[in-house]
N, C-alpha and C positions, 0 to 999 in steps of 0.2 A: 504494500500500500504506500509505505513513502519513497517508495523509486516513482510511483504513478504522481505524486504530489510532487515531488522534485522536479518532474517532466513537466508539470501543469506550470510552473514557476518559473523554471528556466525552458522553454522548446526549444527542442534539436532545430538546428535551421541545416539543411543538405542543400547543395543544388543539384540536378543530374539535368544529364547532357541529353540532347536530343538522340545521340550517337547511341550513348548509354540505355535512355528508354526504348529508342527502334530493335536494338540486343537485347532487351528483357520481354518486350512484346514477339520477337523474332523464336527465341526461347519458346514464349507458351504456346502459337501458333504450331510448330511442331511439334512440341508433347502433346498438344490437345489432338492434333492429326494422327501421329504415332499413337494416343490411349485410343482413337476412334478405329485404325486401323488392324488392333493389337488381336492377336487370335490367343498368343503365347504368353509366357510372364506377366499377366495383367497387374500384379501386385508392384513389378517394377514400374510399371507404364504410369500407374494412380501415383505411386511415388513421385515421381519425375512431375507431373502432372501437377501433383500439392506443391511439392516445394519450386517450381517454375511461376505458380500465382502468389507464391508468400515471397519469394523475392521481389516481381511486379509492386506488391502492395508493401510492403519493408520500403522498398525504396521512392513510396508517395508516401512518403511521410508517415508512414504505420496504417494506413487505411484502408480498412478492409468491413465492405459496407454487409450489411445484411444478405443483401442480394448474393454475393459472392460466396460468405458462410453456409446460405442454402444450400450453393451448388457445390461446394466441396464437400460438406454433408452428407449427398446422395450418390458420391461417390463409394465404391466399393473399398471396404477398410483395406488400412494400409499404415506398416511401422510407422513411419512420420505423422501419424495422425493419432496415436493414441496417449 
């Protein structure tokens, strides 16, 4: 709780690069296509998958809307997720 109040007090200021964001949308675009195309190791694919949107959302600044939480939600469980 006072790491979340420290943050509230002080905010992380990042800048990222256009360069930077088009490589972490580049990223999810092919793991989403890779988990949609996957017949095999699905459990790797959802991995790659979860951690390719938590990078995305780490790097705006922590946010990760409801909407998002849904959809990784209903994905198929996965190490990184528990």
């Amino acid at each position: 709780m006072n790491h979340c109040i420290l943050l509230q007090e002080r905010p992380i200021k990042q800048t990222i690069t256009r360069e930077a964001l088009t490589l972490l949308l580049d990223t999810f675009y092919n793991e989403a296509e890779s988990f949609l195309l996957s017949q095999v190791e699905l459990p790797l694919h959802v991995e790659r998958l979860v951690q390719s949107v938590k990078a995305l959302c780490s790097s705006l600044a922590a946010v990760e809307t409801p909407d998002v939480t849904a959809a990784l939600n209903q994905l198929p469980a996965c190490p990184c997720r528990r």
